[in-house]
N, C-alpha and C positions, 0 to 999 in steps of 0.2 A: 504494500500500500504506500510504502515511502516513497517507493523506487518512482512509484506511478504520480505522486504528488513530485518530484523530481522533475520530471518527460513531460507533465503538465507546464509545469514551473517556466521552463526551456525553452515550450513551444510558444509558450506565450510572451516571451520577452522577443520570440524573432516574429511577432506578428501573425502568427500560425493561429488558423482557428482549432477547434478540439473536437477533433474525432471520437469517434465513437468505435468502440474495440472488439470487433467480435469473438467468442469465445472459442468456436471449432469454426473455421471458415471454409474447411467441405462441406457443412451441414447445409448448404444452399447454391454450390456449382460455382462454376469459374463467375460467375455474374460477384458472388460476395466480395471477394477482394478487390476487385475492380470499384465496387461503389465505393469502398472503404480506403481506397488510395490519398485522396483528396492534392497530390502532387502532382497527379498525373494530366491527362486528359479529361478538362473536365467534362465536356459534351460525352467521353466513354462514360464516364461517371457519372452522370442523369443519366444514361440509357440503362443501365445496368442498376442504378438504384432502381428507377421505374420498372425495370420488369419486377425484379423483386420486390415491390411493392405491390404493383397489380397481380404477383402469381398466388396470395392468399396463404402461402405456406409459412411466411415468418409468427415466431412470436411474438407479442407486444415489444416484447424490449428489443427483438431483430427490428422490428417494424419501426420501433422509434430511431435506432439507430438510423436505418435507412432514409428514413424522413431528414433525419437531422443531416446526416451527409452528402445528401442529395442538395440540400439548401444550402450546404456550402460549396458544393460546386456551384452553384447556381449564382454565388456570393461571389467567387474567380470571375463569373464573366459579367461581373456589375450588374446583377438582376435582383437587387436586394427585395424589388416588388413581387415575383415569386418565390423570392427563399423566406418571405414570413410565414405564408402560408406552411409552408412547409415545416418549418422550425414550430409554429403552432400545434401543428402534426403531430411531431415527433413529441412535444410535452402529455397531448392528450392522449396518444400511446402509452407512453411510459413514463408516471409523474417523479420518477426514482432518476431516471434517465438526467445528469446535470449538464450534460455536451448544452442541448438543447438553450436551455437559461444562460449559459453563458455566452454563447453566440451570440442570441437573438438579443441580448444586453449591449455587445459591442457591436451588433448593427443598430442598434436604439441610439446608441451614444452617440457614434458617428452620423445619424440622420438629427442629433440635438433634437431627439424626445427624450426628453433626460426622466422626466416622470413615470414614462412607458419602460426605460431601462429600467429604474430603480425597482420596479417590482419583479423583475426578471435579477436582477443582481440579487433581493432578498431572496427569490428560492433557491439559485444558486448557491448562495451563502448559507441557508438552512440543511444543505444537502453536504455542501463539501465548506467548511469554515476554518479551513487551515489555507486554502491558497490566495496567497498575499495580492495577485494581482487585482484578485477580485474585489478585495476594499476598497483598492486605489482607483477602480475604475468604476464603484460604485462613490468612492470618495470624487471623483471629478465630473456626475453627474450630480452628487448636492451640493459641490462648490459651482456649477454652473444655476442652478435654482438658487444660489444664495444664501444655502442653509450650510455657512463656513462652518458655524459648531460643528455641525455631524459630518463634513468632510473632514475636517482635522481627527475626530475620531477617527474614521474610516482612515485617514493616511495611518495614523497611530500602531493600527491592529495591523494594517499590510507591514511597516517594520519590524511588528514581533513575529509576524508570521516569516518573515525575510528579512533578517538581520543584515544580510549582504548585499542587498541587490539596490545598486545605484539608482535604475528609473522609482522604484518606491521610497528611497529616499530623498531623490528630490521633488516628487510630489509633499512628501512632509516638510522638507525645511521650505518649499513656497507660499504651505500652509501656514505655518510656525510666522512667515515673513509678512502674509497679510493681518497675521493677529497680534503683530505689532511684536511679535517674541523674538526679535532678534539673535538675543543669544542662545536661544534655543535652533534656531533656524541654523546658526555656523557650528552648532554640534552638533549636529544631522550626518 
């Protein structure tokens, strides 16, 4: 579970959205890994989610997978207006499933519905509350609402949860800097 909060950690400092992992990927033909590449081709990757979605055979949680990586193919070739639906999909599949929330949070953010993120960052966060990114990125949709209190929290928890990691630390000391904390902000 560390190693996996780790490969999470990683992927998401280089911009990487979050796959979804299937557990035996013979259990559904050469079509699973294909959907599940998300590096590859992404048009192979809608065609190959879509079947396995239309073939009826996944379980909730394949199904949500496939949902959810389907829409981020769909996110490679700037079609954020089909990959909601889908990312919706993949939550009403499987509400365990946290790919899903977190995605569709950092397409919330980047379209500045920061509101629409924020509730997609809290089930995120009720699911998985160790990975640091996700304060900082739910910390920079309440510093965009104005509610600096609970972004400074939120920066707060992403440095305990990542004591190392420069982009969450300078989310904090910018926070530290608009609350006037200066010398809190240069020991950051």
């Amino acid at each position: 579970v560390k190693m996996k909060g780790l490969i999470l950690a990683a992927g998401v400092m280089l911009g990487l959205v979050m796959p979804a992992m299937a557990e035996n990927e013979a259990d559904y033909g050469p079509d699973w890994p294909v959907c599940q590449n998300l590096r590859g081709d992404p048009s192979a990757e809608i065609e190959s989610c879509t079947r396995l979605i239309q073939s009826g055979k996944l379980t909730a949680q394949h199904l949500s997978w496939a949902y959810n990586d389907r829409a981020a193919a769909l996110l490679r070739l700037k079609r954020p207006d089909l990959a909601y639906p889908d990312f919706m999909q993949a939550e009403s599949a499987d509400p365990t499933n946290a790919s899903p929330y977190y995605n569709l949070g950092l397409m919330l953010n980047n379209a500045r519905r920061f509101d629409d993120a924020l509730a997609q960052w809290d089930k995120f966060i009720a699911l998985k509350s160790n990975v640091a990114i996700a304060f900082c990125e739910r910390g920079e949709a309440l510093d965009a609402l104005g509610r600096k209190d609970e972004a400074l929290a939120n920066f707060q928890e992403a440095v305990r949860n990542a004591l190392d990691d420069a982009c969450v630390s300078a989310h904090l000391a910018r926070a530290y800097r608009e609350h006037g904390r200066l010398k809190d902000a240069i020991t950051v």
